[in-house]
Every structure is written in structure tokens, then in C-alpha cells.
DRENDOGU-102068 format. One record per residue (C-alpha): residue number from 1; residue in one letter; x, z, y. Coordinates in steps of 0.2 Angstrom, whole numbers, plus 2048, in hexadecimal, padded with zeros to 3 digits. Example, Ala and Ser with C-alpha at 12.3 -4.5 7.8 and 13.67 -1.06 7.14 Angstrom:
2
+------+------+-----+-----+-----+
| resi | resn |   x |   z |   y |
+------+------+-----+-----+-----+
|    1 |    a | 83E | 827 | 7EA |
|    2 |    s | 844 | 824 | 7FB |
+------+------+-----+-----+-----+
! end
This chain:
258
+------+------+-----+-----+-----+
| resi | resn |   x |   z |   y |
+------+------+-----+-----+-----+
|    1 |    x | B29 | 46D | 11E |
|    2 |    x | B21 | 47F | 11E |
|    3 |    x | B0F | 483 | 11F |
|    4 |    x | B0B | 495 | 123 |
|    5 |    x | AFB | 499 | 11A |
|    6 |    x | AF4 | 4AA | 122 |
|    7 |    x | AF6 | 4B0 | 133 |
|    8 |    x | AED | 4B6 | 141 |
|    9 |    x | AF0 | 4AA | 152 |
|   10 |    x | AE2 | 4B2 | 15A |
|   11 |    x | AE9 | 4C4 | 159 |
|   12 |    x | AEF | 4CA | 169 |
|   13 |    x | B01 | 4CC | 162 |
|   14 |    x | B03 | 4BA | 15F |
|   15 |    x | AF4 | 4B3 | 16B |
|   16 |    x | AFE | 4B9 | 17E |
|   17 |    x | B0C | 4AC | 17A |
|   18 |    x | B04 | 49F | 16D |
|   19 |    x | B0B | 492 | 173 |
|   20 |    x | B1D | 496 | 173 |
|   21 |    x | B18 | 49E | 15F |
|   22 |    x | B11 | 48D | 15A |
|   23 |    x | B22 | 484 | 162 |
|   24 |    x | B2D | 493 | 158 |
|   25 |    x | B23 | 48D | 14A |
|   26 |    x | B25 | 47A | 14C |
|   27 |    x | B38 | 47D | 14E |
|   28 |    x | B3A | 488 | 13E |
|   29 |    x | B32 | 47A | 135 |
|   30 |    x | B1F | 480 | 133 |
|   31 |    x | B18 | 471 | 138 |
|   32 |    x | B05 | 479 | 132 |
|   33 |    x | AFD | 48D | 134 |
|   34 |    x | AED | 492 | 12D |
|   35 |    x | AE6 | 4A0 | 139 |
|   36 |    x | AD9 | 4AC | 130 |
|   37 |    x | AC8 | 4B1 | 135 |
|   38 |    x | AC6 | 4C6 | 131 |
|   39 |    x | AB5 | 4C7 | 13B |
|   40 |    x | AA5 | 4BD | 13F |
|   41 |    x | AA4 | 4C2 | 151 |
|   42 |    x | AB6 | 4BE | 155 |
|   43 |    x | AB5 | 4AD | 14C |
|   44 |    x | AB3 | 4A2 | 15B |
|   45 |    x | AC4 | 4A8 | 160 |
|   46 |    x | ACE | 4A4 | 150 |
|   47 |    x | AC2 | 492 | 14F |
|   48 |    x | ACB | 48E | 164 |
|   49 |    x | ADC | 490 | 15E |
|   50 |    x | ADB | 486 | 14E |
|   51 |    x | ACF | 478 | 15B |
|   52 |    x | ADF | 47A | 168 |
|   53 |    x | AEA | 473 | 159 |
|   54 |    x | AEC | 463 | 150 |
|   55 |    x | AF8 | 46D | 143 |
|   56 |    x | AED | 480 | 142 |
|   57 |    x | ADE | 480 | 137 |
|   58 |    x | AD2 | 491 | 134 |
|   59 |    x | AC7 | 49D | 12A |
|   60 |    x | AB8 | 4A3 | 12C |
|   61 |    x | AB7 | 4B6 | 125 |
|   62 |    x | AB5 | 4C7 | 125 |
|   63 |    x | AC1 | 4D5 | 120 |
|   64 |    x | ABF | 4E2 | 114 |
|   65 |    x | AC4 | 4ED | 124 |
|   66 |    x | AB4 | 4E8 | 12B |
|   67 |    x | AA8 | 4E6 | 11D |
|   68 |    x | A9E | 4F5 | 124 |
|   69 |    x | A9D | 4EF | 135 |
|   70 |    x | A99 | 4DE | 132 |
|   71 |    x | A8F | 4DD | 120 |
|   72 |    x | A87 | 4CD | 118 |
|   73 |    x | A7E | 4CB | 10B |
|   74 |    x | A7F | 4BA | 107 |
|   75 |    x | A8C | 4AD | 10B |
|   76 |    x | A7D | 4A2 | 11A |
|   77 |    x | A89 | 4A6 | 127 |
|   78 |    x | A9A | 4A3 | 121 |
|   79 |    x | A92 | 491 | 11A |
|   80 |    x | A8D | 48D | 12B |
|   81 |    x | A9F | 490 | 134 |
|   82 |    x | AA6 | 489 | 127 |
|   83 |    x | AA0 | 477 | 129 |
|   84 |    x | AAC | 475 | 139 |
|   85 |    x | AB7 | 46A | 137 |
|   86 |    x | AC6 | 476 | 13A |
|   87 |    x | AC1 | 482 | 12E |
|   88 |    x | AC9 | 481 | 11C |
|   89 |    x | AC4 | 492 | 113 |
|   90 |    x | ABC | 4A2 | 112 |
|   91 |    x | AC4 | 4B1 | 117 |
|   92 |    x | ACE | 4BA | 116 |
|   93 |    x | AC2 | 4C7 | 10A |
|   94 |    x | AC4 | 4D2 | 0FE |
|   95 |    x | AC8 | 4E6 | 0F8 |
|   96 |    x | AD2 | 4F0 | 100 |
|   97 |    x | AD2 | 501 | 0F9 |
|   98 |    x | AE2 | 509 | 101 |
|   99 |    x | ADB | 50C | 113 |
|  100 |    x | AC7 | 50A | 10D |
|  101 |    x | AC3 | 504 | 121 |
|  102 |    x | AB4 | 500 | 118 |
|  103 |    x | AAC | 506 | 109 |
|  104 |    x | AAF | 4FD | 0FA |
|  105 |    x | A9B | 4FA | 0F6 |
|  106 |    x | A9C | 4F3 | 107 |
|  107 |    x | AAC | 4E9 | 102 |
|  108 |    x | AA7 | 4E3 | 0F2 |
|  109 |    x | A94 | 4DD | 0FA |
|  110 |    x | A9F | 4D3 | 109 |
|  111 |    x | AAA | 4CC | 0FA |
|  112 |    x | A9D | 4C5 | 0ED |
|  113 |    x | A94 | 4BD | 0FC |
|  114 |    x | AA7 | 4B4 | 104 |
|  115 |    x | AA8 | 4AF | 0F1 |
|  116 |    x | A97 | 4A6 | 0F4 |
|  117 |    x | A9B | 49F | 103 |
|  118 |    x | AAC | 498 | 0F9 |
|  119 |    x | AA2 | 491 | 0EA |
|  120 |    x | A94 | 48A | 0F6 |
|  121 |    x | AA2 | 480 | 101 |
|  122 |    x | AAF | 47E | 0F6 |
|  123 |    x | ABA | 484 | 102 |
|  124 |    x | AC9 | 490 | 0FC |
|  125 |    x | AC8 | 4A4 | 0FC |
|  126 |    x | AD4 | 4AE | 104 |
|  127 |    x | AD5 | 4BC | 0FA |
|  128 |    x | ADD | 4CD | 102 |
|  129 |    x | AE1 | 4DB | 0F5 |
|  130 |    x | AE9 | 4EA | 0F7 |
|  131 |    x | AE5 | 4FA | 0E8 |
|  132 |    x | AD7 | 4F3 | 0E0 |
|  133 |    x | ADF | 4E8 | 0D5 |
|  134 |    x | AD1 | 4ED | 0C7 |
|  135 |    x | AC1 | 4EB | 0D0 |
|  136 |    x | AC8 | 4D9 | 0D7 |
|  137 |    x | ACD | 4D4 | 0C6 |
|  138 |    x | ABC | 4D6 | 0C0 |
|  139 |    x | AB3 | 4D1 | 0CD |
|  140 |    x | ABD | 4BF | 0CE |
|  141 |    x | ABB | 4BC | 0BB |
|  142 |    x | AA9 | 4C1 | 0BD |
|  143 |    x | AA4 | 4B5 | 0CA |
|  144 |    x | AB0 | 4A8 | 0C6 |
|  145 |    x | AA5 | 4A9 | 0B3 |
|  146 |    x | A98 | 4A5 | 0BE |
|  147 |    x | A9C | 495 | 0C7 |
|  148 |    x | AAE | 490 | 0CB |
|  149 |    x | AB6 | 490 | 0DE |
|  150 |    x | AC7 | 48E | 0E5 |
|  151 |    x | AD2 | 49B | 0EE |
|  152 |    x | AE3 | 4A6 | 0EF |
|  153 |    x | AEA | 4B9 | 0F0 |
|  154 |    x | AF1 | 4BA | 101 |
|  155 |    x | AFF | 4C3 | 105 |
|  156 |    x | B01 | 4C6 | 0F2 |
|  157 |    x | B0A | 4DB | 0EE |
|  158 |    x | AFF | 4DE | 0E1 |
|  159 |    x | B01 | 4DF | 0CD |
|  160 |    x | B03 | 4D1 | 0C0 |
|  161 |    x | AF3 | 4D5 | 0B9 |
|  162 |    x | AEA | 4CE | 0CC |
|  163 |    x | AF6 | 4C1 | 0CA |
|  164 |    x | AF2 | 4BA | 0B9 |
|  165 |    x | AE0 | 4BD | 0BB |
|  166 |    x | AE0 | 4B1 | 0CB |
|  167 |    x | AEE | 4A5 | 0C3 |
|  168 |    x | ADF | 4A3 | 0B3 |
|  169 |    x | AD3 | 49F | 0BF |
|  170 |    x | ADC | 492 | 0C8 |
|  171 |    x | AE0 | 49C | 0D7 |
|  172 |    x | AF0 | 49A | 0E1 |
|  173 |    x | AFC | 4A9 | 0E6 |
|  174 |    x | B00 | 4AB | 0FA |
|  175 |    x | B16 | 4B6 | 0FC |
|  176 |    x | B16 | 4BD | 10C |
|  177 |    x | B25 | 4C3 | 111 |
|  178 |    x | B23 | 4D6 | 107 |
|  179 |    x | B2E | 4C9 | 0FC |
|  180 |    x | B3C | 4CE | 106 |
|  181 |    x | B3D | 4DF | 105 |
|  182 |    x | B48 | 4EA | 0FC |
|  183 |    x | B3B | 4F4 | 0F2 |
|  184 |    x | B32 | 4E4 | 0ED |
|  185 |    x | B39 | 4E1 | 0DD |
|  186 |    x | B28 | 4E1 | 0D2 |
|  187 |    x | B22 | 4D3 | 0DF |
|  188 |    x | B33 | 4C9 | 0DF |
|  189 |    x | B30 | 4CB | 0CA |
|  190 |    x | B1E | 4C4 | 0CC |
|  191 |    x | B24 | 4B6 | 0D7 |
|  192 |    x | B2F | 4B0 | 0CB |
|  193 |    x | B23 | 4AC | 0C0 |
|  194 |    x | B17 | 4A5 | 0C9 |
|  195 |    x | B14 | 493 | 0C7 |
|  196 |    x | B1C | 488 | 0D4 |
|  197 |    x | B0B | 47D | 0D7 |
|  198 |    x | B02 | 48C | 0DB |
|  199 |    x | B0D | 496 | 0E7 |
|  200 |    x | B0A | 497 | 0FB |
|  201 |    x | B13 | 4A0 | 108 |
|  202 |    x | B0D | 4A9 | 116 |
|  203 |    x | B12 | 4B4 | 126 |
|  204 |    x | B00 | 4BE | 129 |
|  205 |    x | B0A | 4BD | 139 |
|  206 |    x | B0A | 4CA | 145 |
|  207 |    x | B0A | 4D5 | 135 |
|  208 |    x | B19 | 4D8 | 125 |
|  209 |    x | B28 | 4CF | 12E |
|  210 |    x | B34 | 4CA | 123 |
|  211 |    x | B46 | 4D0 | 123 |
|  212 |    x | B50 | 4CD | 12C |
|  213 |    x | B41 | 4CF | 138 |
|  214 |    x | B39 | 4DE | 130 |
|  215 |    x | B32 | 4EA | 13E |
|  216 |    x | B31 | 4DF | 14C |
|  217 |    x | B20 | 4D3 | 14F |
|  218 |    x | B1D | 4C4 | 141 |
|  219 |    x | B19 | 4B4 | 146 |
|  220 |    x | B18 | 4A4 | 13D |
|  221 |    x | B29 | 49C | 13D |
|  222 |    x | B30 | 4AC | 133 |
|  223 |    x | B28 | 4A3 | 125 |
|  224 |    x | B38 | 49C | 122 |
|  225 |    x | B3F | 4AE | 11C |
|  226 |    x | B32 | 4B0 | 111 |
|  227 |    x | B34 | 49D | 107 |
|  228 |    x | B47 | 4A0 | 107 |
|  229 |    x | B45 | 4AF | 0FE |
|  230 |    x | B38 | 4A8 | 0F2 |
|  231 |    x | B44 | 496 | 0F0 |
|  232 |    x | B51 | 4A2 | 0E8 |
|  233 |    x | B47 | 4AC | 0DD |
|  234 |    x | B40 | 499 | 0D5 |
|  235 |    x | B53 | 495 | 0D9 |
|  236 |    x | B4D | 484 | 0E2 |
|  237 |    x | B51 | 480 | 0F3 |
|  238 |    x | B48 | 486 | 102 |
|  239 |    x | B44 | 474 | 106 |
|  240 |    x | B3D | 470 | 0F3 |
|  241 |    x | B33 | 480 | 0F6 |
|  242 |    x | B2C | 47D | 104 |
|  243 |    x | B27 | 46C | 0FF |
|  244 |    x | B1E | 472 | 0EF |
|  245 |    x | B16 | 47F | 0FB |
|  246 |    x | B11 | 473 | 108 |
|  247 |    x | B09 | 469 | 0F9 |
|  248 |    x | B01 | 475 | 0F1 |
|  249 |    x | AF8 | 47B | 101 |
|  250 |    x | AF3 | 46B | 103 |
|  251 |    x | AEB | 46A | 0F0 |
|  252 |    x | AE4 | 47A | 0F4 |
|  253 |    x | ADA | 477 | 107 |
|  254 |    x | AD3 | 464 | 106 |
|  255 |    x | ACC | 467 | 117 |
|  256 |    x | ADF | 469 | 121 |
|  257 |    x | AE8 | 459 | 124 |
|  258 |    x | AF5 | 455 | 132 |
+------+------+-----+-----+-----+
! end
């Protein structure tokens, strides 16, 4: 059993044929997806697919890609999606200084306030990081200092100082399949490392297809290459992995149940 904690159902890439993806998925062994919210006014798109299906739950979230476009202030809005019963975090959020879509006081605002929401509901954060490393190690210590709340990196390729900042605060870490890769060698090193009860594994389907997928369209039931390839770097077997996996996602999201 595989869950596949971040991807996007209600992108168009994986949207025009979802039912065939959700049966790839089923038939790989991902018997549960976690489809992510990335803006307010397209919520109501990723909240159908997750209603349409007994084994997909959602997010509700905004993008550090869109932090500009659709700034909050406080966490009000995010609170009230959240209380559907098909939605089991917030997110994804967070800093992403490599592209700056948005800028990072815009960022930072959007991700103190999905850090509220988080705390408020206790509902997991999804946590996306790409080259800001430093600003999201302090801000989680800070706001974790000021009142504890659960969540993960997802799609973890950053460095082991993110890693063991979000493994002290009781955070869990989400591979993709970057795991794969042939220049990923400091994220294979931080994987192994990585406590068993607090690893995930994720597509972010259509995006990072794993080899030997690599270049063509994600979608969940790829998952599979990505937790073979983290079962041999904690040399277990794919099926121990993916059980401590499931588990742990579980652990992690109270709300999703089959």
C-alpha cells in the first residue's frame, strides 16, 4: 500500500483523463492521493475531485507563486475551507526564492498566516522550499516557539540544516522522485538519515517524474519509483517502506481515513 501525499488532480495535465490516472494509480498500489490547494479562487475545483473520491482528500492553500495575487493577512479564510470534511491540511505555502513569482515580503506574510490557519486547526502544513533555506529555518523555529502545529517539507531537495530544523520540530519529510536522479546525491545522503516514522512519498504529479519516467507527464501511480528508490537507500523492502509510509501519513492527517 502507497499513499501519494502531494499532487495536483485538478491540473489540467492530470484532470482531462482522471479517471483512467486514479485506476493507473489503484493498479500501482496507491490505494490514497492527497491533491493540493495552490489558490483560493481555484479551491472549489481541487475540494470536487477529492468530494468525487472515497480514497483522495485535499488542501486548502495558497502558493508562494501567488502570494502577490492573492494576499491574506490572517489565517479567517483558510479556517473556514478547512472545516470540510475532505480537507486535511494547509497548503501548500511557503518561500520560494529561486523564481520570486512573488515577493518574498508577500511570501513570508501568506506563510505566517497558513502557519495560523495550521495551529488554529491543527491540520498539517505543507511546506514548499526551494532557496530559502535560512529564512524558513527561522521563521519555523520562531512560530513553532510560539505555539506548536503539525506539518511536512514537500517535495524535500533542500539542505540538511531545513531538514533537521523540521525533524526538531516534529515535522515530517515528503521524497519526490528528484530521489531518483543522477545528480541527487545530497538528497539520497539526507534520506538516509531521515527517521523511518517520519518519512512520506509523493509524486507532485504532473511535475518531477521519476526515472525511468523522467521528462514525460507524473501522475500518481509513479509513486512507486520514487519509494523503491527510498526502500533501498533504508535497505528495506518497497513493501515495509510503503507500509511505514502509509502509517505515517496517517499519524500525520487524522482527518483522511479510507
Amino acid at each position: 500500500m502507497l499513499i501519494d501525499s502531494h499532487c495536483h488532480l485538478d491540473y489540467p495535465e492530470l484532470s482531462s483523463e482522471l479517471s483512467a490516472v486514479v485506476d493507473r494509480a489503484r493498479t500501482a498500489g496507491v490505494s490514497g492521493m492527497l491533491t493540493i490547494g495552490t489558490r483560493l479562487d481555484r479551491f472549489a475545483g481541487v475540494r470536487a475531485v477529492a468530494e468525487a473520491h472515497p480514497n483522495i482528500w485535499c488542501t486548502v492553500g495558497i502558493h508562494p507563486h501567488e502570494a502577490a495575487e492573492e494576499p491574506i493577512d490572517e489565517p479567517g479564510q483558510l479556517i473556514a475551507h478547512a472545516a470540510h470534511p475532505k480537507v486535511v491540511g494547509i497548503g501548500e505555502a511557503g518561500l520560494d526564492y529561486f523564481y520570486e513569482h512573488s515577493p518574498r515580503n508577500d511570501q513570508i506574510r501568506n506563510f505566517r498566516a497558513h502557519i495560523a490557519a495550521s495551529r488554529e486547526t491543527a491540520l498539517p502544513l505543507i511546506v514548499h522550499a526551494r532557496d530559502a533555506d535560512d529564512d524558513l529555518c527561522e521563521i519555523l523555529r520562531e512560530e513553532q516557539a510560539a505555539g506548536a502545529f503539525p506539518g511536512l517539507i514537500h517535495c524535500f531537495s533542500s539542505g540538511r540544516k531545513l531538514a533537521e530544523t523540521a525533524l526538531e520540530a516534529g515535522m515530517y519529510i515528503s521524497i519526490s522522485g528528484i530521489v531518483t536522479f543522477k545528480k541527487a546525491d545530497d538528497l539520497r545522503a539526507i534520506v538516509k538519515d531521515v527517521p523511518m516514522d517520519r518519512l512520506l512519498v509523493e509524486t507532485d504529479s504532473p511535475y518531477l517524474a521519476p526515472i525511468p519516467h523522467r521528462g514525460a507527464r507524473n501522475e500518481p501511480s509513479f509513486v512507486r519509483h520514487t519509494a523503491d528508490a527510498v526502500a533501498r537507500l533504508k535497505g528495506v523492502s518497497i513493501e515495509e517502506l510503503g507500509g511505514r509510509t502509509t502509517e505515517n501519513f496517517f499519524r500525520l492527517f487524522t482527518k483522511a481515513s479510507l
